[in-house]
Structure formats: C-alpha cells, structure tokens
C-alpha positions as CSV (number, residue, x, y, z in Angstrom):
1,X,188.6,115.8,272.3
2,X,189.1,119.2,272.6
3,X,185.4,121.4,273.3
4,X,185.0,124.9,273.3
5,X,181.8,127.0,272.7
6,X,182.1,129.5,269.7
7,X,178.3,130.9,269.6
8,X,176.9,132.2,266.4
9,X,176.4,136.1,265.9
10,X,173.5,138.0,266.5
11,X,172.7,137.4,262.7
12,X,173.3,133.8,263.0
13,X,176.3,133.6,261.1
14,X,179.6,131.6,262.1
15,X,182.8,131.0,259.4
16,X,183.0,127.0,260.0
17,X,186.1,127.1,257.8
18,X,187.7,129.6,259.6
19,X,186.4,128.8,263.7
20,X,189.6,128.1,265.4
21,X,189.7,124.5,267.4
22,X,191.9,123.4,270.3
23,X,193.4,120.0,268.8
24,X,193.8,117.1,271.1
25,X,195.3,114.0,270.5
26,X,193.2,110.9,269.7
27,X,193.7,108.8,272.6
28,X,195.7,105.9,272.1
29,X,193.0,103.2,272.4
30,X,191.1,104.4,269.3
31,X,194.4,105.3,267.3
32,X,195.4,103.0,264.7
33,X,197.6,104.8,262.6
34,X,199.8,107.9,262.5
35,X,199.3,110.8,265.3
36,X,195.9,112.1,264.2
37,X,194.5,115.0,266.6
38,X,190.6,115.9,266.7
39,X,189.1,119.7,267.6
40,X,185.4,120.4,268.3
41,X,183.6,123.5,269.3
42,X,179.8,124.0,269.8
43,X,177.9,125.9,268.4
44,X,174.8,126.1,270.4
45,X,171.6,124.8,270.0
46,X,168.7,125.1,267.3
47,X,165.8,123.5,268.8
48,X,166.8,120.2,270.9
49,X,169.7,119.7,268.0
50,X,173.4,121.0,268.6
51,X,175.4,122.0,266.4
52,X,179.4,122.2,265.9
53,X,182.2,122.0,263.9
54,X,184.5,119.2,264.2
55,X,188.0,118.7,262.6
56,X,190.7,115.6,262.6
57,X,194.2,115.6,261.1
58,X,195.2,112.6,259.0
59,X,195.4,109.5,260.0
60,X,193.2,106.4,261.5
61,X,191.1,106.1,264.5
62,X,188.0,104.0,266.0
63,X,185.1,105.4,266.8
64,X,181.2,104.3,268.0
65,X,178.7,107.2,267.0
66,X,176.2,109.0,268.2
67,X,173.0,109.9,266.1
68,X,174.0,112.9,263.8
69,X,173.8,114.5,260.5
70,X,177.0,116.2,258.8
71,X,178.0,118.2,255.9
72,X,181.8,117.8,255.0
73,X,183.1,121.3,254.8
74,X,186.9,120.8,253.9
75,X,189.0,117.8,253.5
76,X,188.8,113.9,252.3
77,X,188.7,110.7,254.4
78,X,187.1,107.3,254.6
79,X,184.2,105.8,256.8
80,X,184.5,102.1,257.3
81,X,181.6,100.3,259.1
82,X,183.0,97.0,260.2
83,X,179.8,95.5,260.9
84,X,178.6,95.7,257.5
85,X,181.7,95.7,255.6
86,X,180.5,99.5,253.9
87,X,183.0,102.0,253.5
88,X,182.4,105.9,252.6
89,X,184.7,108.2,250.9
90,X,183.7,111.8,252.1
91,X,184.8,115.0,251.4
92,X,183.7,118.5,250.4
93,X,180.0,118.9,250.3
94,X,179.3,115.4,251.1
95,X,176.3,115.0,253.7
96,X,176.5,111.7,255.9
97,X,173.7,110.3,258.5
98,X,175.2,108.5,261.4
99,X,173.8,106.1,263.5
100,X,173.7,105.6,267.1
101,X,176.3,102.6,268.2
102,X,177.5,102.2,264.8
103,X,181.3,101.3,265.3
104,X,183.3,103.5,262.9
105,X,187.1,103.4,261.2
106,X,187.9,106.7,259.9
107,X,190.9,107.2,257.7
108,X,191.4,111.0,257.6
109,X,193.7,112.0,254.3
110,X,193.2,115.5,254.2
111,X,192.5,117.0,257.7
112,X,188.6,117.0,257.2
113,X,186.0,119.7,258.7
114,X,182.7,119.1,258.7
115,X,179.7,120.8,260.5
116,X,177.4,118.3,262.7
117,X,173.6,118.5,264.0
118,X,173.5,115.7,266.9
C-alpha cells in the first residue's frame, strides 16, 4: 500500500478530499475482483492515535483489520465480515469501528476515501 506522510498545518487543518495519494496495486493474494489500487498517507499523531486518509479504487479485496475508527469521506462500497455473515454498505459520512483480526471483504463501487484514527 502506498504511505507517505502529509502533516497537518500549523492550524491543524488538512483537505482529506483533496491530499494526493500514491496508488499501489492490491497485491494479488487479497484481490478478488477487478484491478482495485489502495493510497494511504499519515497524518501524524493526536495523542497515541494516528491518523490518515486512505483511498481504494473499485473493486474487491481481502483484508484482516486492525483496531480503528473511520469516517467515509467520499465514495460507496461494501464491508462483508465472513465470520458473522454481516455486511455494511458505507459511504459518505458513514462512521465505522473496526476490530482487531476481524477478516474483511470490501467491495469498493465508487473509489471510497475515508479518514482513520488507529
């Protein structure tokens, strides 16, 4: 995934929507349909919590999570937990708790932004 650092300004202000990402492609063991590519950049820390933004193009990829908190920012896709059979549709303005080791399939329809505290 690509990572890059994008600190906020003096006044604590960054334009999620508008913070430019380095796209990578998902690797190919956690793709499971189309050619979706994922960007992240940090934002720095507040307290012992980072923050970022983080961006996929559509399509359909595995995941296992770590313990965070996000707002959707831009975009639509679903959330399937295997394990319990629950699926989330996210998109703009939605805010979603993950949970560490949770295996995830996301179906990105709309290249989805969101802002994360992990």
């Amino acid at each position: 995934m690509g990572d890059a650092t994008a600190g906020l300004t003096a006044t604590g202000r960054v334009d999620a929507l508008a913070t430019p990402l380095a796209h990578e492609p998902v690797p190919e063991a956690q793709r499971i349909a189309g050619s979706p590519t994922t960007g992240l950049v940090s934002l720095g820390t507040f307290g012992d919590v980072e923050v970022g933004v983080w961006e996929m193009t559509p399509g359909t990829s595995t995941d296992v999570e770590d313990d965070e908190l996000f707002v959707v920012i831009a975009g639509r896709a679903t959330i399937a937990f295997p394990a319990t059979g629950d699926v989330l549709a996210v998109g703009p303005g939605d805010v979603v708790r993950l949970t560490a080791g949770d295996a995830t399939v996301w179906t990105v329809t709309e290249t989805l932004r969101k802002v994360w505290l992990a």
